[in-house]
C-alpha positions as CSV (number, residue, x, y, z in Angstrom):
1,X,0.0,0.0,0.0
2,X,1.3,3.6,-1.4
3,X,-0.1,6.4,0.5
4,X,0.3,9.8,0.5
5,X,0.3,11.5,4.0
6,X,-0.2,14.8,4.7
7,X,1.8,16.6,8.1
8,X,-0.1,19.7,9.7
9,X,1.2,21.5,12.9
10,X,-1.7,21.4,15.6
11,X,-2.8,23.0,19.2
12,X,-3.5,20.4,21.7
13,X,-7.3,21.5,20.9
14,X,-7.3,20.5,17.8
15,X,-5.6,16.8,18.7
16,X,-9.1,16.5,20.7
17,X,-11.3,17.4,17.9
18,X,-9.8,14.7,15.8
19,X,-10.2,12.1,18.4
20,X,-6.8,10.6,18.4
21,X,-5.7,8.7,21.1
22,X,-3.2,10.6,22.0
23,X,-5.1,13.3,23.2
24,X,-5.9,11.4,26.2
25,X,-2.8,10.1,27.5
26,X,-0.9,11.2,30.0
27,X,1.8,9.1,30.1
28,X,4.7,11.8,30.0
29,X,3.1,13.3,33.7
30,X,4.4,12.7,36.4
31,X,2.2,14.1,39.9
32,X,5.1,12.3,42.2
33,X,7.1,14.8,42.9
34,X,6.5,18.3,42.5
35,X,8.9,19.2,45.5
36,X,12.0,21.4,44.6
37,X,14.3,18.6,45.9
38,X,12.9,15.6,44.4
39,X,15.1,15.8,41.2
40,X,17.6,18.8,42.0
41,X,20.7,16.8,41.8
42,X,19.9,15.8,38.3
43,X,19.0,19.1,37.2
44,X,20.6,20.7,34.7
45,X,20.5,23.7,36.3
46,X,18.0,25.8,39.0
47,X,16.0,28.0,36.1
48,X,15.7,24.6,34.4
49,X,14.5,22.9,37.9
50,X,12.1,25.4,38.9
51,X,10.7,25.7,34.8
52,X,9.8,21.6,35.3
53,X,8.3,22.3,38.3
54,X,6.2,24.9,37.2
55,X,4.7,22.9,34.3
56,X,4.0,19.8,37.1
57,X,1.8,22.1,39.2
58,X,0.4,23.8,36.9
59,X,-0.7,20.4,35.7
60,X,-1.4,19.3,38.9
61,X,-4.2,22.1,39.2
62,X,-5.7,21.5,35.5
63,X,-9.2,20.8,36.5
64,X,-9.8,18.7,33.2
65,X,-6.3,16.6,33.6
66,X,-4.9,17.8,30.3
67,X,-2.0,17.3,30.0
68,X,-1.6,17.5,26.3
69,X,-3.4,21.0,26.6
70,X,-0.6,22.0,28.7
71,X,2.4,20.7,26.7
72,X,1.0,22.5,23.9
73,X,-0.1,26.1,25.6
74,X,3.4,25.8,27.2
75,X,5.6,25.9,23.8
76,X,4.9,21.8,22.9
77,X,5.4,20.9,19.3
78,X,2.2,18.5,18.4
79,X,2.7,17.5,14.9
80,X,-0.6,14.7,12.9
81,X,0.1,13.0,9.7
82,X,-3.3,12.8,8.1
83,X,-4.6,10.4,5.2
84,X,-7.0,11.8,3.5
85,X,-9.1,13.6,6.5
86,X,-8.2,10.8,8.9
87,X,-5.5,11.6,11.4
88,X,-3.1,8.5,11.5
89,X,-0.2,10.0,13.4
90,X,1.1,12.4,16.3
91,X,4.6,13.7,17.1
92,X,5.3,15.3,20.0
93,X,8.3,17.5,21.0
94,X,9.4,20.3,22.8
95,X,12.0,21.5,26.0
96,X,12.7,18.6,28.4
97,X,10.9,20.0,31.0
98,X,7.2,19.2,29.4
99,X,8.2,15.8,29.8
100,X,8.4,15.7,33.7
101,X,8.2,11.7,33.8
102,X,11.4,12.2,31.7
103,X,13.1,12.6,35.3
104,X,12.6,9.1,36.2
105,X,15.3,7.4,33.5
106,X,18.9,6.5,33.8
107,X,20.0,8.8,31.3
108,X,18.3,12.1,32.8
109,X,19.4,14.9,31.8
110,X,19.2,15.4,28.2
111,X,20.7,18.6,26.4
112,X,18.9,21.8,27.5
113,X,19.8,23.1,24.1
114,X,18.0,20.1,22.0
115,X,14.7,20.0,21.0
116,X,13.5,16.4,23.1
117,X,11.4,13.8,20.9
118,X,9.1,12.7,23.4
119,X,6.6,10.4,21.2
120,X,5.8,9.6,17.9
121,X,3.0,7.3,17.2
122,X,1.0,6.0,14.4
123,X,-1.7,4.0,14.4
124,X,-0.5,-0.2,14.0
125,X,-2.5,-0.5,10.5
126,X,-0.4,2.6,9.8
127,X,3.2,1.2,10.4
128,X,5.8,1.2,7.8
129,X,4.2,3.3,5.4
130,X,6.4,6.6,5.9
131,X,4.0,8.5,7.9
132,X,6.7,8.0,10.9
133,X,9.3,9.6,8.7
134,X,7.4,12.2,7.3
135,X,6.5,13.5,10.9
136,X,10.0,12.9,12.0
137,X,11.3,15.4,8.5
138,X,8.9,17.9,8.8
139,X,10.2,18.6,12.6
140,X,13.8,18.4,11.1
141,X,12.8,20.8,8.7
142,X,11.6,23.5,10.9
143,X,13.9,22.9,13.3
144,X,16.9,23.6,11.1
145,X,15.0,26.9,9.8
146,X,15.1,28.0,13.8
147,X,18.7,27.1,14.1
148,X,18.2,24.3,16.6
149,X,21.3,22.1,16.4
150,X,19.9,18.9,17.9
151,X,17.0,16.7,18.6
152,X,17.6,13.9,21.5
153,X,14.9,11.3,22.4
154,X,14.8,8.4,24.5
155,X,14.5,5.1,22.7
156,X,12.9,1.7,23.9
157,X,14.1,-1.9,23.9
158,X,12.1,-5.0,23.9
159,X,13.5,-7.1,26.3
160,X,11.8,-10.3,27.9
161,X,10.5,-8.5,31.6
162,X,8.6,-6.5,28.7
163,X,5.0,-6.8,28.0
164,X,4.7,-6.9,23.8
165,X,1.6,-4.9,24.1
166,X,2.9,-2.3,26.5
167,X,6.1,-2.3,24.0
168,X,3.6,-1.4,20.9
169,X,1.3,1.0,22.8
170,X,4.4,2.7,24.5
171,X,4.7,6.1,23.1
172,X,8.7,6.3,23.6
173,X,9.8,5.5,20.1
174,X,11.7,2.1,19.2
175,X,15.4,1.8,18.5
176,X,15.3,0.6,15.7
177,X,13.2,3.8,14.1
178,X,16.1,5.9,15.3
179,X,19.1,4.2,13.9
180,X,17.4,4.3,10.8
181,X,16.7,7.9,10.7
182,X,19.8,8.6,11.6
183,X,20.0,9.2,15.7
184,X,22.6,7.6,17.6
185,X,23.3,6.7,21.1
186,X,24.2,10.0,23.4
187,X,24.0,7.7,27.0
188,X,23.8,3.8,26.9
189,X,20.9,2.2,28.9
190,X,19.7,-1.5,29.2
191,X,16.2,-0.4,28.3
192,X,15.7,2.9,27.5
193,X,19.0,4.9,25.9
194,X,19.4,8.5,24.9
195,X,19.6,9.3,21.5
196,X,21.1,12.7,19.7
197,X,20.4,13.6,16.2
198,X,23.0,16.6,15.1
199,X,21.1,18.6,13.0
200,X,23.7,20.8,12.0
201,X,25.6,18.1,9.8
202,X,22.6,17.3,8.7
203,X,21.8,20.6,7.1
204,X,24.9,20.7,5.5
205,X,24.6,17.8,4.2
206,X,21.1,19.0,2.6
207,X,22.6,22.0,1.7
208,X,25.4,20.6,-0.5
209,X,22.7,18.2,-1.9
210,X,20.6,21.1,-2.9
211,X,23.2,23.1,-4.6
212,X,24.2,20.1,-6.4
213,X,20.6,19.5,-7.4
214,X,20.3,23.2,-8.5
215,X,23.7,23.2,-10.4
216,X,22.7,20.4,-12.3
217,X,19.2,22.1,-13.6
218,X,21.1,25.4,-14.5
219,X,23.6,23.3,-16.3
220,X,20.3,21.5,-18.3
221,X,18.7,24.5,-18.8
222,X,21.4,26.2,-20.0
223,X,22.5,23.7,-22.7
224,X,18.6,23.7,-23.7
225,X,19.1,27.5,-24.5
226,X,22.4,27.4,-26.0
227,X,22.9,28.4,-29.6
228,X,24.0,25.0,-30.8
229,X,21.3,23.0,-28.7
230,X,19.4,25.6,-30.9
231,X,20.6,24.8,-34.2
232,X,20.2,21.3,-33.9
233,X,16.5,21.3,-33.1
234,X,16.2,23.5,-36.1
C-alpha cells in the first residue's frame, strides 16, 4: 500500500477534535514529585529545575487533567500525519521540562539546548508506510530553519521483563526507528537509551545536496538554451 500522508502543525485543541488517542494520554506526567528537591541533583540547572516544576503544578491544578493541553499552551510541538481527512499519526516534541516523567530514567538529563522527541505514534494498520518519517522530517525541517542544532529522544528496547503490548502502545519511540533515521546513542541504557540527532551536519549535508541539485538544472537549462542546442533542433 502507497499512501500519501499529509503533516499539519496542531494545538492540543485541535488533537481533541480529531479524536486521536493521544489526546488522552498522560503518560509523559508525572504528579510524584513536584517538590523542589525531588530531582535537584539531576538538574541541569536551578532555572531549568524550577521551569519543570512549574509545568507539574500547573498540571497538577488542571481541572480537566490535560495534559496534552498543557504541553501544547506551554511551547509543545504537536505534529498529525493525516490520510486523506483521517489523522493516522502524532509527534510530540518540545523542551525537556514538558516531559516531567522524563526525570525518572537512567539517562536524565538530556541537552537543555536540544529539541527532546518525546513520542511519535501512528496507528498499527499505519506502520511502515512513511507517515513515521514524514512526521520525523517535517520537525527536522523547521527545526533547522530556527537554528536548533539537535534533537535527542529516548528510545525503547524490547526485552523479555517487557509486556509486547505495553512495547507497541508505549509512546517512547523504538530503537530501531532511530538508527534508521539517523539518531545515535548520546547515554547507553539496558532499556531505554538516549539518543542525539545533530542537525547541523545534517543541514549541510542537505545543503550541498541542494546546490548540487540546482547546479545540475542550470547546467540542463542552460544547454537547452544554447545556440547549438538551438541549431540542432532547427
Amino acid at each position: 500500500m502507497n499512501l500519501n500522508f499529509t503533516i499539519k502543525n496542531i494545538s492540543g485543541d485541535q488533537l481533541e477534535a480529531v479524536k486521536f488517542k493521544c489526546a488522552n494520554c498522560t503518560f509523559w506526567l508525572d504528579r510524584g514529585s513536584l517538590g523542589l528537591n525531588g530531582g535537584i541533583t539531576k538538574s541541569i540547572n536551578i532555572w531549568e529545575l524550577l521551569k519543570s516544576k512549574f509545568f507539574g503544578i500547573r498540571n497538577l491544578n488542571n481541572k480537566n487533567n490535560n495534559y496534552i493541553h498543557s504541553f501544547s499552551s506551554s511551547g509543545g510541538i504537536i505534529k498529525a500525519a493525516f490520510s486523506n481527512k483521517k489523522c493516522v499519526g502524532v509527534l510530540m516534541a518540545g523542551k525537556y521540562y514538558l516531559f516531567p516523567r522524563l526525570k525518572l530514567y537512567k539517562i536524565f538529563p538530556p541537552d537543555s539546548e536540544s529539541m527532546f522527541l518525546g513520542c511519535l505514534y501512528v496507528l498499527p494498520e499505519y506502520r511502515n508506510l512513511g507517515a513515521g518519517k514524514k512526521l520525523l522530517m517535517s520537525l527536522e525541517k523547521d527545526l533547522i530553519v530556527s537554528s536548533v542544532n539537535s534533537i535527542e529522544s529516548i528510545g525503547k528496547r524490547l526485552s523479555d521483563d517487557m509486556d509486547i503490548d505495553d512495547y507497541i502502545n508505549s509512546p517512547i519511540i523504538p530503537v530501531k526507528f532511530l538508527i534508521k533515521n539517523g539518531f545515535y546513542i548520546k547515554k547507553n541504557d539496558e532499556f531505554f537509551p538516549l539518543f542525539r540527532l545533530d542537525l547541523s551536519a545534517l543541514s549541510l549535508v542537505k545543503g550541498f545536496l541542494k546546490d548540487r541539485f540546482d547546479l545540475r538544472n542550470l547546467v540542463l537549462k542552460r544547454a537547452v538554451k544554447s545556440p547549438a542546442t538551438m541549431r540542432k533542433s532547427g
